[in-house]
C-alpha positions as MATLAB code, in Angstrom:
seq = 'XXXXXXXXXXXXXXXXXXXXXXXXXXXXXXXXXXXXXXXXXXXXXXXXXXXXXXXXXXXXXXXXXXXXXXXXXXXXXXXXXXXXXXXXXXXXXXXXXXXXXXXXXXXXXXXXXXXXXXXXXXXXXXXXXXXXXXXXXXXXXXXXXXXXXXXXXXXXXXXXXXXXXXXXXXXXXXXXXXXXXXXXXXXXXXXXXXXXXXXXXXXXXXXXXXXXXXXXXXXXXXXXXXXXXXXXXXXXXXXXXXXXXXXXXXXXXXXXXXXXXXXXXXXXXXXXXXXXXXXXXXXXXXXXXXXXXXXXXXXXXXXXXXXXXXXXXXXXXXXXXXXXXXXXXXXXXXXXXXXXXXXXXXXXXXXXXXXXXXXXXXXXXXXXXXXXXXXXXXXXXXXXXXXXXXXXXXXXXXXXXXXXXXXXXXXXXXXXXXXXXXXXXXXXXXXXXXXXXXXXXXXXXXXXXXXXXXXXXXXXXXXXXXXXXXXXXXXXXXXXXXXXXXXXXXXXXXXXXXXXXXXXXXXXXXXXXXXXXXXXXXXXXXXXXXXXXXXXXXXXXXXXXXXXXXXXXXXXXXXXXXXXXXXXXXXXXXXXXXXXXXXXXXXX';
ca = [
     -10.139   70.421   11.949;
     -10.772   68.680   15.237;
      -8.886   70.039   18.646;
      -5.726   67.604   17.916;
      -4.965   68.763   14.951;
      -4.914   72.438   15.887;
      -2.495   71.878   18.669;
      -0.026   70.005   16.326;
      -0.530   72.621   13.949;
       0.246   75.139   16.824;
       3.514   73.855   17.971;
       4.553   73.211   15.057;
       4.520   77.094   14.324;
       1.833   76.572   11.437;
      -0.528   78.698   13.031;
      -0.288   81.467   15.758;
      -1.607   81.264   18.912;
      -4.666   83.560   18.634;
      -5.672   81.779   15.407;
      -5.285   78.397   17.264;
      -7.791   80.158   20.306;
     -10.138   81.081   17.720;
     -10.021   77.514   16.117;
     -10.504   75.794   19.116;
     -13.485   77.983   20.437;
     -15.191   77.216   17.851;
     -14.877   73.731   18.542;
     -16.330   74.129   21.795;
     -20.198   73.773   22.565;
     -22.016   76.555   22.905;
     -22.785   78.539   25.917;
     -24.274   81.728   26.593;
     -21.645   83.527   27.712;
     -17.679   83.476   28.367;
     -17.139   81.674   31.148;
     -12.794   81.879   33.096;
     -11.057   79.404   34.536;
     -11.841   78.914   38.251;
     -12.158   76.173   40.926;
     -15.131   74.163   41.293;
     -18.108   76.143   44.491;
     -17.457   74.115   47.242;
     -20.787   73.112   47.184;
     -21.436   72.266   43.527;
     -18.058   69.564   43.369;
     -19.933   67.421   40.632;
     -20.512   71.169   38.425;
     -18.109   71.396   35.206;
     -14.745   73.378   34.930;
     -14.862   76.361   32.331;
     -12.024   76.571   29.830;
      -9.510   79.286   30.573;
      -9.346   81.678   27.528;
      -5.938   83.576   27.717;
      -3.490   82.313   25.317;
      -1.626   79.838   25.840;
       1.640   82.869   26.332;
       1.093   85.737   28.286;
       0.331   88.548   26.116;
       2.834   91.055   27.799;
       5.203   88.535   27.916;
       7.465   88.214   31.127;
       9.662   90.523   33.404;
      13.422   89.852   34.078;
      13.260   91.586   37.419;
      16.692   90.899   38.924;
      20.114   89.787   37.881;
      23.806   88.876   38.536;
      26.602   86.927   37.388;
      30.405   86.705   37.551;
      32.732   85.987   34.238;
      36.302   85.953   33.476;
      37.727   89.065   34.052;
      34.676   89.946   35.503;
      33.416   89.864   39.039;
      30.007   91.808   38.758;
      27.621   92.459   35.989;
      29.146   96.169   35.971;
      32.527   94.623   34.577;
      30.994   92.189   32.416;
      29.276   95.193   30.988;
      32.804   96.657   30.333;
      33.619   93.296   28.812;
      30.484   93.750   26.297;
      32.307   96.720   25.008;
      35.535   95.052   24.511;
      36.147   95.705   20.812;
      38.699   92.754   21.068;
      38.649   89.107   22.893;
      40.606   88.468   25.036;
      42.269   85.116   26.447;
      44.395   85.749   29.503;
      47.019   82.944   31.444;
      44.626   80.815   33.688;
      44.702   81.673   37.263;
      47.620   80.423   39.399;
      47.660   76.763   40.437;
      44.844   75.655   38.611;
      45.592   72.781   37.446;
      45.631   73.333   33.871;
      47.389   70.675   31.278;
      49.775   73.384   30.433;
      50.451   76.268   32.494;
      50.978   78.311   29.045;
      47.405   77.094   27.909;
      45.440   80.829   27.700;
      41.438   80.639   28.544;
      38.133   82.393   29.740;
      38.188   81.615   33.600;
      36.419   82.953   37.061;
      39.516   83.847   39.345;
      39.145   82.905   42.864;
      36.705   80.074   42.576;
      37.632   78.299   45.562;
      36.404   81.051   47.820;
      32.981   80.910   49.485;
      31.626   82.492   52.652;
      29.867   79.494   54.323;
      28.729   81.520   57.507;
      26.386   83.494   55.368;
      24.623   80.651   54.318;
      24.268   78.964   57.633;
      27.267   76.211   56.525;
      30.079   75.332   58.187;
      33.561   75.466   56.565;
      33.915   71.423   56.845;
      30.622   71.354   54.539;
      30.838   74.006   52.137;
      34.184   72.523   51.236;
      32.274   68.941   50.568;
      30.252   71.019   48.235;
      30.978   71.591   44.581;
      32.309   74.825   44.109;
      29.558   75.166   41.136;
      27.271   75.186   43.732;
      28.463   77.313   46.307;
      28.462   79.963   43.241;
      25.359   79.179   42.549;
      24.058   79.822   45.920;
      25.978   83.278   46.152;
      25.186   84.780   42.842;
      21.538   83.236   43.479;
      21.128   85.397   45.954;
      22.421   88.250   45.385;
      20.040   88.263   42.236;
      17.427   88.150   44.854;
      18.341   90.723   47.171;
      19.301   92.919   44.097;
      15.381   92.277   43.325;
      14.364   93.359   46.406;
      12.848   89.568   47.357;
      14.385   88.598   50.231;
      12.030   90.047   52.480;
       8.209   91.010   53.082;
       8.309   90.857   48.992;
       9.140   87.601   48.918;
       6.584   86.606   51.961;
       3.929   88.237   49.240;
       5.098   85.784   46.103;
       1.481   83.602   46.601;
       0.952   80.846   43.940;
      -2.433   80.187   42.463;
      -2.756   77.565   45.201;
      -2.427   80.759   47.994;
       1.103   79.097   48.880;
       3.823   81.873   50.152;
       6.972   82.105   48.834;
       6.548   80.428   45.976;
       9.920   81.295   43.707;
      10.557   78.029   41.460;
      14.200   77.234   41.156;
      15.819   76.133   38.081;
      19.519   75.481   37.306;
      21.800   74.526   34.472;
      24.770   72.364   35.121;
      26.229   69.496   33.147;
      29.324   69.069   35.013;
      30.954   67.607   37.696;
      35.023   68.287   37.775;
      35.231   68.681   42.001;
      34.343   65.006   42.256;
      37.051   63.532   39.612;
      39.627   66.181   41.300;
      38.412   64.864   44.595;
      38.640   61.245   43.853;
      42.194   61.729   42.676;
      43.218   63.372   45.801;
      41.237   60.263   48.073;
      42.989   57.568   45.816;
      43.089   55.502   49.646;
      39.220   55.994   49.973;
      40.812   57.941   52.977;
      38.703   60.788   52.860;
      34.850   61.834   53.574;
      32.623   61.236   50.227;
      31.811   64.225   48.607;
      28.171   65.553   48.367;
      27.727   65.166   44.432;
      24.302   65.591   42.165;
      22.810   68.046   40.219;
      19.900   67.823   41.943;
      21.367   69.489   44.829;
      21.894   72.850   43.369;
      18.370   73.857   43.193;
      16.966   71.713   46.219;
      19.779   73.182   48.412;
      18.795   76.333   48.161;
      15.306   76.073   48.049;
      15.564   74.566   51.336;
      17.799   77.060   52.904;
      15.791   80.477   51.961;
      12.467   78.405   51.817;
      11.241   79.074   48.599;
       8.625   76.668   47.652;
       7.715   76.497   44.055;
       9.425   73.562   41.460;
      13.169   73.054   42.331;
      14.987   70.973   39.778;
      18.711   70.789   37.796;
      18.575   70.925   33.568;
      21.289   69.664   31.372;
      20.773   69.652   27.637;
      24.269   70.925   27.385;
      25.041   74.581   25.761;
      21.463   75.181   25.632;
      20.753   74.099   29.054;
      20.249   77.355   30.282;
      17.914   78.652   28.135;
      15.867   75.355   28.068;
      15.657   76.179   32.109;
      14.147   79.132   30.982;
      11.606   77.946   28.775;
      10.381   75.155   31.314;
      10.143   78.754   33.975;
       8.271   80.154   31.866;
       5.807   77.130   31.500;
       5.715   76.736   35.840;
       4.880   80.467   35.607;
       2.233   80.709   32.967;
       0.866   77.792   34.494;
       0.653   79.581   38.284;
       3.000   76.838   39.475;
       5.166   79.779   41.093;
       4.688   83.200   40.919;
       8.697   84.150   40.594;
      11.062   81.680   38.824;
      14.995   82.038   39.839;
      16.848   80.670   36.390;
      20.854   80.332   36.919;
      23.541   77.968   35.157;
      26.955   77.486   36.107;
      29.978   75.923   34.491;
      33.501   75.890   35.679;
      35.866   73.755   34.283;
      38.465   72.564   37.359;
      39.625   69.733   36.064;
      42.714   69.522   33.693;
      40.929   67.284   30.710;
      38.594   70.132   30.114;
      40.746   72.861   29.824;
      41.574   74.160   26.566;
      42.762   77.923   24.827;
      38.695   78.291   23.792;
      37.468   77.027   27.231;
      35.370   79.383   29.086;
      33.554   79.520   32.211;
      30.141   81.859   33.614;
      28.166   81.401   36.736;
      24.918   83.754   36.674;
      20.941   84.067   37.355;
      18.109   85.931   36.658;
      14.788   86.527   38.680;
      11.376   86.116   36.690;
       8.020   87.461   36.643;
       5.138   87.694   34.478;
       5.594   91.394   33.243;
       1.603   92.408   34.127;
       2.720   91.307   38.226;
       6.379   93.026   37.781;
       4.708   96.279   36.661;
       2.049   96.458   39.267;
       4.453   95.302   42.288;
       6.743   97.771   41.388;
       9.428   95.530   40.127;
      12.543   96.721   38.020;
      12.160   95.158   34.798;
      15.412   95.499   33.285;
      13.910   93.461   29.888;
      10.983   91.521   28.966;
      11.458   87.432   27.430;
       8.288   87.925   25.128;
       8.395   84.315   23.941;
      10.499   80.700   24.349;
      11.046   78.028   22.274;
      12.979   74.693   22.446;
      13.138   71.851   19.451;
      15.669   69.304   18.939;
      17.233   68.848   15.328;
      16.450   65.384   14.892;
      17.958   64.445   11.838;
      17.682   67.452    9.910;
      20.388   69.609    9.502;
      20.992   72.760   11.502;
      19.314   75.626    9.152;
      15.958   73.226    9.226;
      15.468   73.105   12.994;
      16.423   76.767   13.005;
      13.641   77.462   10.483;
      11.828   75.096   12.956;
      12.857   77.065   16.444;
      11.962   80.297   14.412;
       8.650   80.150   13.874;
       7.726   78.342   17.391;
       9.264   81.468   18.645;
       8.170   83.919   16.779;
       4.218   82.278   16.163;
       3.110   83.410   19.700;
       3.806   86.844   19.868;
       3.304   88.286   16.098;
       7.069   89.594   16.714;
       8.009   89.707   12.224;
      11.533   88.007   11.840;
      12.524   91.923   10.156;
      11.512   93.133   13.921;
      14.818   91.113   15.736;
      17.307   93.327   15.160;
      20.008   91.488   16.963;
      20.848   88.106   17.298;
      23.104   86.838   20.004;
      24.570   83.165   20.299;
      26.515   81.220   21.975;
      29.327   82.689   18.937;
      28.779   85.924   19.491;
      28.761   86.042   23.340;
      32.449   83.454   22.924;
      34.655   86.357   22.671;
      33.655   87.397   26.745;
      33.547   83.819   28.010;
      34.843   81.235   25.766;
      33.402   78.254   25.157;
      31.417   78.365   28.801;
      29.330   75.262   28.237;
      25.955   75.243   30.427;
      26.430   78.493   31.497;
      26.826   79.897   27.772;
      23.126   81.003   27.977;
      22.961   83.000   30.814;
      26.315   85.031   30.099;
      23.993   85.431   26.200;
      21.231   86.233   27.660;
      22.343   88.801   30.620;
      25.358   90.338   27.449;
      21.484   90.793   25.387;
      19.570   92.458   28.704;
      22.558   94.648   29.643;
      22.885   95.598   25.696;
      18.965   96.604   25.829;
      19.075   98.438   29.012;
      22.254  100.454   27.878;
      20.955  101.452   24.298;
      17.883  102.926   25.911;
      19.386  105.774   28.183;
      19.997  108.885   27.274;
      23.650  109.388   26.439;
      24.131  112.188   29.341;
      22.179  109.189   31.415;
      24.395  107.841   34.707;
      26.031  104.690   33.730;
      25.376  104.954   29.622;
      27.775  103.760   27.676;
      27.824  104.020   23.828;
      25.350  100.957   22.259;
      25.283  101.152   18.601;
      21.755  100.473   18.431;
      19.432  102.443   16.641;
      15.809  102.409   17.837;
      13.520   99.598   16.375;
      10.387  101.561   13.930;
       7.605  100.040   11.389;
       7.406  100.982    7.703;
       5.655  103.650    8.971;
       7.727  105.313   11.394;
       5.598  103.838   14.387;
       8.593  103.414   16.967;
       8.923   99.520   18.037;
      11.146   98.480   21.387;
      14.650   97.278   20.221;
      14.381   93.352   20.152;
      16.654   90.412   20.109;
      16.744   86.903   20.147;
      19.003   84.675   21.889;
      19.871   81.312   20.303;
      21.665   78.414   21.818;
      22.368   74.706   20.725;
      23.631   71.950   22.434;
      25.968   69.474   21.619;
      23.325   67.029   21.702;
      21.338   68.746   19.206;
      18.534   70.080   21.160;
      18.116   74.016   20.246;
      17.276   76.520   22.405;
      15.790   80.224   21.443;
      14.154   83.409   23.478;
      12.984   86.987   22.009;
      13.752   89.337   24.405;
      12.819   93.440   24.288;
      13.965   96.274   26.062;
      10.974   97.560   28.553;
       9.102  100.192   27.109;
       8.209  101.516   30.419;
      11.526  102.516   32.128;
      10.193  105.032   34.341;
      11.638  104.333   37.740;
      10.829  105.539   41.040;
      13.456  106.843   43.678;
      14.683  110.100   41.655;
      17.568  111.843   43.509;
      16.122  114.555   45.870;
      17.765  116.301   48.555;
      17.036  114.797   52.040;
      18.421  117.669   54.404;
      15.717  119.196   56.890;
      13.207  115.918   56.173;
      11.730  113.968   59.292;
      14.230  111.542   61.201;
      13.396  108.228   59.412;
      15.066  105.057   61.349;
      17.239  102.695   59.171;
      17.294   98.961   60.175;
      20.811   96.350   58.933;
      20.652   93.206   60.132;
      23.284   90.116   58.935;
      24.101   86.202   59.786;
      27.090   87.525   62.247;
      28.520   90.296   63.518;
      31.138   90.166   61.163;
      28.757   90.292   58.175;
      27.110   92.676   59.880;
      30.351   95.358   60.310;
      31.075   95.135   56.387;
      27.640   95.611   55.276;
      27.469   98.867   57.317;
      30.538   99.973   56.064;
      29.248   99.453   52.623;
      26.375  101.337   53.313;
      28.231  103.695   54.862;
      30.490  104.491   51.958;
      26.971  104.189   49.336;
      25.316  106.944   51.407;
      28.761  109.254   51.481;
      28.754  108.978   47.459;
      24.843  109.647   47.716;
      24.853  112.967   46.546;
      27.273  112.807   43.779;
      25.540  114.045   40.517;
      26.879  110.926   38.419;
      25.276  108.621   41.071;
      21.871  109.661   41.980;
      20.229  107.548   44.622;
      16.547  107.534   46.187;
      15.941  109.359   49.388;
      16.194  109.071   52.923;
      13.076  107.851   53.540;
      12.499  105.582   50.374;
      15.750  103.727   51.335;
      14.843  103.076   54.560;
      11.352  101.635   53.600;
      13.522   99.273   50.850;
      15.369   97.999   53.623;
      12.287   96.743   55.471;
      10.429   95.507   52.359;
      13.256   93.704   50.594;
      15.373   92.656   53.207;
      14.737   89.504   55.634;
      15.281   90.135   59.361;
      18.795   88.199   60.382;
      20.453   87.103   63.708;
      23.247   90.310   63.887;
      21.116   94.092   63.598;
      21.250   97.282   63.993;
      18.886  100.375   64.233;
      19.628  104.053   63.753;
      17.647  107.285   63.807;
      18.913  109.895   61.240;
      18.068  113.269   59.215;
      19.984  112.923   56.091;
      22.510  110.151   54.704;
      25.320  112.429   55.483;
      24.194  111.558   59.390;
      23.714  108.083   58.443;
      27.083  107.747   56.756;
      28.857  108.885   59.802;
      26.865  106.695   62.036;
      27.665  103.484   60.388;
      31.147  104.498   59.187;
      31.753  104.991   63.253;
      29.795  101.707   64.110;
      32.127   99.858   61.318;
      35.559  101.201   62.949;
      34.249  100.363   66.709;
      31.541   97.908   66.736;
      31.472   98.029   70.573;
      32.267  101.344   71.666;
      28.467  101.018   72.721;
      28.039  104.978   72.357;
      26.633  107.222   69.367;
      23.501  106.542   67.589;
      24.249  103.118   66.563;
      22.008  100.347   68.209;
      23.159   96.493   67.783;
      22.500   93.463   68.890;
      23.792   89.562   68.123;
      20.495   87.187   69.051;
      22.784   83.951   68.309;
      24.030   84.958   72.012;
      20.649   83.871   73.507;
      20.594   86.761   75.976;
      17.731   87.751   74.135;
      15.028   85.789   73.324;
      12.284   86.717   70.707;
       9.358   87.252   72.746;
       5.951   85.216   71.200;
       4.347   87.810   70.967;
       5.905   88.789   67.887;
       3.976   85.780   66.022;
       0.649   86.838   66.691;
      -1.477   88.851   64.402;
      -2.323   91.795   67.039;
       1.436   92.255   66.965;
       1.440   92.865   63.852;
      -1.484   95.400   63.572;
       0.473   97.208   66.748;
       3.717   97.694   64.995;
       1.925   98.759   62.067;
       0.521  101.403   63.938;
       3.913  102.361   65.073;
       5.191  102.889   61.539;
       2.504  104.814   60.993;
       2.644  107.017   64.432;
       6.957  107.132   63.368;
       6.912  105.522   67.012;
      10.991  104.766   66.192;
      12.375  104.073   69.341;
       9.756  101.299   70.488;
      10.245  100.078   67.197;
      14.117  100.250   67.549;
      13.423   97.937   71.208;
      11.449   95.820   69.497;
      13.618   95.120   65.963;
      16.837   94.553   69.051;
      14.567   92.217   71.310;
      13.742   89.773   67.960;
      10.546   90.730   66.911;
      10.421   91.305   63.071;
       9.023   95.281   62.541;
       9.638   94.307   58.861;
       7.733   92.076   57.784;
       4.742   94.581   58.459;
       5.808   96.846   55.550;
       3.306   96.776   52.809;
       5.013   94.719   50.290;
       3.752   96.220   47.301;
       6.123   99.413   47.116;
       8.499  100.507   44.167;
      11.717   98.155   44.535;
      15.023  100.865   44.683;
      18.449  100.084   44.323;
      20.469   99.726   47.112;
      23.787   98.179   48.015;
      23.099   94.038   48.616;
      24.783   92.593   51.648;
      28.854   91.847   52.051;
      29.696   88.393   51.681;
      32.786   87.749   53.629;
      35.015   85.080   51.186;
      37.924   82.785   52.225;
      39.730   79.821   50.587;
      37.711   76.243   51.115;
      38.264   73.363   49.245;
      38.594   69.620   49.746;
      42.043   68.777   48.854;
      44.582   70.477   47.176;
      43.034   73.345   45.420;
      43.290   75.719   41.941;
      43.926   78.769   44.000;
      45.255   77.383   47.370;
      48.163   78.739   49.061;
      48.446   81.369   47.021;
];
């Protein structure tokens, strides 16, 4: 069997993948010894390239590291959650004014889509509302699944590809409509108005440019299964060392009247991805692992065939026995929480699959655990297995779209509640795009650290909150420092800097840098800056830290970036009406 043959015979799903390694190794001439992948000495250009040995998928499979989403009738992943265990779908009236074929016509839809919070992202209000409200979604929930993860900061400085680029996050998104510009062109009948920034295209490239992530950027649309075809091409950009981190969202709203319907449904979400091996030794919260992809297109065979088909592709390059999947989730199943949510129907499957792993694993006393009827996965044996699922999506152009996903096996997590009264003073640095942004967040933090040391909602530490802050958190325009003992000290101080910004007294420090009063001294770009504010950390040297983090310098990005990522609230976006035209919740 020559080298051809066993890679047909591999993606067709004939053979697995360790049988096809085997097959083609002894294909190869011999040597005496294993040789790895690796580039060319610098001096010895003309000497040949060994053949990488790992399998062609990662063993451990990859991490979902970060998530978030809005759906109808819910505005976080914590309500969609309480969706999941909705023993009954529900279809309520479509929001107010938007522009439905019938005002009577029931459906799954995302209230308040015309709001955005352009300042965040560096936009004015003119151009956010040129853009597509799919993609000013996009960029919202996009990053809040980064922050959530804990990458918009040092961590994400320390995402290196395989070519030693930083910040190398690919960026993939599903979309496969485009109702703004037909509800646009209605309203500009005259050719009156500005023309609209449309293209898929710019979902991904926009906000690659605007938090600098550098790895692939590009749109998918296969339809339904757009989503998780995203995901499979990830997972090839990752395996490959394209990126290190892969950002997968889809989006779908339907704003325009002709695609409006009692089943129509609507979902805007993402998920952050990592090979699970990197998660686990950065630290990472892996909420579930995608052990395997696989996408196929049904030709003209009918629909059990290509699942057949999709089945073993999926299945050949883990081992994972069909009898091991003990739930199956499609875009039927996961209809009665959105609808009929077209190229966003895979993410709301796959994040209703990772919240319905996550759940079934904690203890029933466990914060947050909610009854899963989900028994824990065993062999014939009794040898206990992780619970598994696959997800399964087709298009309506026939192209079929499958993951197996499993819950982590390691779910210890770092950050236990402990009691912080009588530690060491540990300084606490906010920063945000305005001062405005800047208020709510610390009022958000304020009220987080005030419900710290409730029993239901145990939280990390003092100082392992703090040292979150200046790992996964960029350094903005607006900031703030403060010196405290204990969150009840911190609570007060940014409760009192929220209700009187400039009183200018208490243990608040702030500063806006937009002003220009300040100017970041260049200092704080060379390297022995860097090894003197790490020495500060270490010497807890807080208030020439605090003059430093208020003159521009960044004291964050010195943080060692591979530290245990803990939850913490994710900045306030501040939300107001924009649209171009008349609009499906204006003037409400």
């Amino acid at each position: 069997m020559d080298n051809r043959e066993i890679l047909i015979r591999f993606k067709d799903g004939t053979i697995d993948s360790r049988r096809a390694i085997a097959l083609l190794r002894n294909n190869l001439p011999e040597r005496s010894e294993p040789t790895r992948l690796r580039p060319p000495h610098p001096t010895a250009a003309s000497a040949p390239v060994a053949i990488e040995e790992e399998p062609p998928f990662g063993p451990d499979g990859w991490a979902v590291i970060g998530m978030a989403g809005r759906y109808p009738q819910a505005c976080d992943l914590d309500a969609f959650w309480l969706r999941v265990l909705e023993p009954r779908e529900t279809r309520p009236d479509p929001p107010k004014r938007r522009g439905t074929a019938g005002d009577s016509v029931p459906g799954h839809f995302i209230e308040h889509v015309d709001e955005f919070d352009p300042e965040f992202f560096g936009l004015t209000g003119e151009q956010a509302a040129m853009m597509d409200p799919q993609e000013r979604l996009f960029l919202e929930v996009a990053w809040e699944t980064l922050e959530g993860a804990g990458y918009t900061g040092a961590r994400l400085d320390a995402l290196i590809a395989a070519d030693g680029e930083p910040r190398s996050v690919g960026v993939y998104a599903a979309i496969s409509s485009a109702d703004y510009a037909a509800l646009v062109l209605q309203d500009q009948a005259d050719d009156s108005g500005a023309p609209l920034a449309n293209g898929h295209w710019r979902l991904p490239n926009r906000l690659s440019a605007l938090l600098d992530l550098r790895g692939p950027s590009h749109s998918v649309d296969t339809a339904e299964s757009s989503f998780l075809t995203a995901v499979h091409q990830a997972l090839d950009a990752l395996r490959s060392g394209e990126c290190a981190a892969a950002l997968v969202g889809a989006v779908d709203l339907r704003l325009h009247p002709s695609r409006q319907a009692p089943d129509s449904g609507e979902g805007v979400g993402a998920v952050l991805l990592k090979p699970l091996a990197a998660a686990r030794a950065d630290g990472d919260t892996v909420h579930a692992v995608i052990r395997s992809s696989a996408v196929v297109h049904q030709g003209r065979h009918d629909l059990p065939a290509v699942q057949e088909r999709l089945v073993r592709r999926s299945r050949a390059a883990t081992g994972i026995a069909t009898a091991d999947i003990t739930l199956r989730e499609t875009a039927h199943s996961v209809a009665r929480c959105v609808g009929d949510a077209g190229a966003a129907t895979g993410i709301a499957a796959l994040t209703r699959t990772v919240l319905q792993l996550r759940n079934a694993a904690l203890a029933p006393d466990a914060p947050g655990a909610r009854a899963v009827p989900w028994a824990p996965n065993t062999t014939a044996d009794g040898t206990p297995l992780p619970r598994r699922a696959s997800v399964t999506v087709r298009g309506s152009g026939g192209l079929c779209a499958q993951l197996v996903v499993e819950e982590n096996a390691d779910r210890g997590r770092p950050g236990a509640a402990r009691s912080t009264d009588g530690q060491e003073e540990e300084l606490v640095l906010l920063s945000a795009p305005t001062p405005q942004h800047l208020v709510v967040t610390a009022r958000r933090f304020a009220a987080w650290a005030a419900a710290r040391h409730d029993a239901a909602q145990p939280g990390p530490e003092l100082a392992d909150m703090a040292r979150e802050l200046r790992t996964g958190r960029g350094a903005m325009a607006c900031r703030l420092a403060v010196t405290v003992r204990d969150t009840t000290q911190l609570a007060a101080a940014l409760r009192a800097f929220a209700t009187d910004p400039g009183a200018g007294s208490g243990p608040v420090r702030s500063i806006d840098l937009r002003t220009g009063q300040t100017v970041s001294p260049l200092i704080g770009e060379l390297p022995e800056t860097r090894d003197y504010v790490t020495a500060l950390w270490q010497g807890r040297r807080y208030e020439q830290l605090t003059r430093l983090w208020l003159c521009g310098v960044d004291v964050t990005a010195v943080a060692p970036p591979r530290t245990p990522v803990l939850p913490v609230p994710t900045s306030t976006l501040i939300r107001r009406p924009l649209w171009c035209g008349p609009g499906p919740e204006r003037d409400r």
